[in-house]
LOMINU-524545 format. One line per field, with one value per residue (C-alpha): residue in one letter; x, y, z. Coordinates in steps of 0.5 Angstrom, whole numbers, always signed. Example, Ala and Ser with C-alpha at 12.3 -4.5 7.8 and 13.67 -1.06 7.14 Angstrom:
<sites>
resn	A|S .
c1	+25|+27 .
c2	-9|-2 .
c3	+16|+14 .
</sites>
This chain:
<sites>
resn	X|X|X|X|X|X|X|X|X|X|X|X|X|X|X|X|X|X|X|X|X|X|X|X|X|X|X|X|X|X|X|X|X|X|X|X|X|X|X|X|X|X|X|X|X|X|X|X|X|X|X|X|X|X|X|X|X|X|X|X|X|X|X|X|X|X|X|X|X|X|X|X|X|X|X|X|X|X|X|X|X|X|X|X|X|X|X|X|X|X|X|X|X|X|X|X|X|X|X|X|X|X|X|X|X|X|X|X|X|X|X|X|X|X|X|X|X|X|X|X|X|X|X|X|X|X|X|X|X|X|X|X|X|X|X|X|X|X|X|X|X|X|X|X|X|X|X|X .
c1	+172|+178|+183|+190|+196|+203|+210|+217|+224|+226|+229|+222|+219|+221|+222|+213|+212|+218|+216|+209|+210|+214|+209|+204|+209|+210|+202|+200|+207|+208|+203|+197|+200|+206|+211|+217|+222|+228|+223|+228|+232|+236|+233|+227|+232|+233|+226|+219|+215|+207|+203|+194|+192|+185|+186|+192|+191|+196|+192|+195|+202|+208|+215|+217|+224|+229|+231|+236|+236|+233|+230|+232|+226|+223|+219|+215|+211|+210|+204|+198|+192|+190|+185|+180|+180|+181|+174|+173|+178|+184|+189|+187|+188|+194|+196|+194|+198|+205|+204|+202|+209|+213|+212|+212|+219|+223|+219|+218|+211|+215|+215|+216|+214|+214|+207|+204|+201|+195|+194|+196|+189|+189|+195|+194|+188|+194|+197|+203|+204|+207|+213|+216|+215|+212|+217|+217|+220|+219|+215|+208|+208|+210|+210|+215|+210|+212|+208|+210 .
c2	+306|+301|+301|+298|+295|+295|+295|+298|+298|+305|+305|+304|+309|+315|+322|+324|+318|+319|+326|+324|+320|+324|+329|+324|+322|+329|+331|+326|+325|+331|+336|+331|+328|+334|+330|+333|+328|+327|+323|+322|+316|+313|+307|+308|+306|+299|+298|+296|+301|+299|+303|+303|+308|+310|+311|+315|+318|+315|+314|+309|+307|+303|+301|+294|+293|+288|+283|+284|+292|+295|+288|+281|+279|+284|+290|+295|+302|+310|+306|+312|+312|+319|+323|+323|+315|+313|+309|+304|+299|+300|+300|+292|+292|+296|+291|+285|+287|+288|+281|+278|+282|+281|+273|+273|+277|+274|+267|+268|+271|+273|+281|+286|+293|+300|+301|+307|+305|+307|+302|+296|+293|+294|+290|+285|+283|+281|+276|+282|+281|+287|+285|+289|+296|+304|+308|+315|+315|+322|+325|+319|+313|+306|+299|+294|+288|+281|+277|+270 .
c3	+230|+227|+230|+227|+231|+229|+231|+230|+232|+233|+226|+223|+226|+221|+224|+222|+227|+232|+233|+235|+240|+243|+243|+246|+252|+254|+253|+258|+262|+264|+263|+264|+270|+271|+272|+270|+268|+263|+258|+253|+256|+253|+251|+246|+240|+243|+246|+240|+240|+239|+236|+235|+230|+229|+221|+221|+228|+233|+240|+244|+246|+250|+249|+250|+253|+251|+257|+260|+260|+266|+269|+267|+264|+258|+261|+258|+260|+257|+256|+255|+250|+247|+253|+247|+247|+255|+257|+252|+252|+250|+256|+257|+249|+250|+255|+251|+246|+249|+253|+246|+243|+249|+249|+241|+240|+247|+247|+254|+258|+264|+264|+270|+270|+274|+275|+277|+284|+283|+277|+281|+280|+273|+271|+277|+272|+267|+271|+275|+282|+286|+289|+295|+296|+292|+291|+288|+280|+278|+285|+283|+287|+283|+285|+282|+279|+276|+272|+271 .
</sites>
């Protein structure tokens, strides 16, 4: 498996790659996780979409926001890897990669999330630490983490 990485601004996406990330969300968000929640929006068309590919197969994703946007800092999430391919290390290479590109496009490590709180662990791994209490976002548990 090679596995290629790129990124784009919304008006790159083309509407083939547009529609197949938003497919991808709605598989894993709410039927996978049975979240119902208005997934489109509003900010996808000033976020950075990171794409990995498996040949022409996209498999992983996430969306980088600008700061400023939902937090001060840059923010990213929707992050998901295709089912077929969970298990092998593309979360943590997910999740390097979006640091990489925050740090690259914003000049700035400092990011803040709302993640899943059951991922807690895992971003705590990346730097992020948790700051206040889990809320509900969408009926499943989050935490507010930072990373400095």
């Amino acid at each position: 498996m090679v596995i290629e990485w790129k990124h784009f601004a919304f008006e790159e996406l083309g509407s083939d790659l547009l529609y197949e990330i938003l497919r991808l969300r709605q598989e894993v968000f709410i039927l996978e996780q049975r979240c119902f929640y208005l997934d489109a929006d509003g900010l996808d068309k000033k976020a950075l979409h990171l794409c990995a590919f498996d040949e022409d197969r996209l498999i992983a994703y996430g969306r980088l926001l600008p700061p400023g946007l939902l937090y001060p800092e840059p923010s990213f999430g929707r992050v998901l890897v295709v089912a077929g391919y969970r298990k092998k290390g593309l979360g943590e290479a997910l999740t390097k990669a979006l640091i990489q590109l925050s740090k690259s496009e914003y000049g700035s490590k400092k990011l803040c999330i709302s993640a899943q709180a059951y991922l807690k662990r895992f971003y705590e791994k990346f730097g992020f630490r948790s700051v206040g209490n889990e809320y509900l976002d969408a009926g499943i548990p989050h935490i507010k983490m930072i990373r400095n």
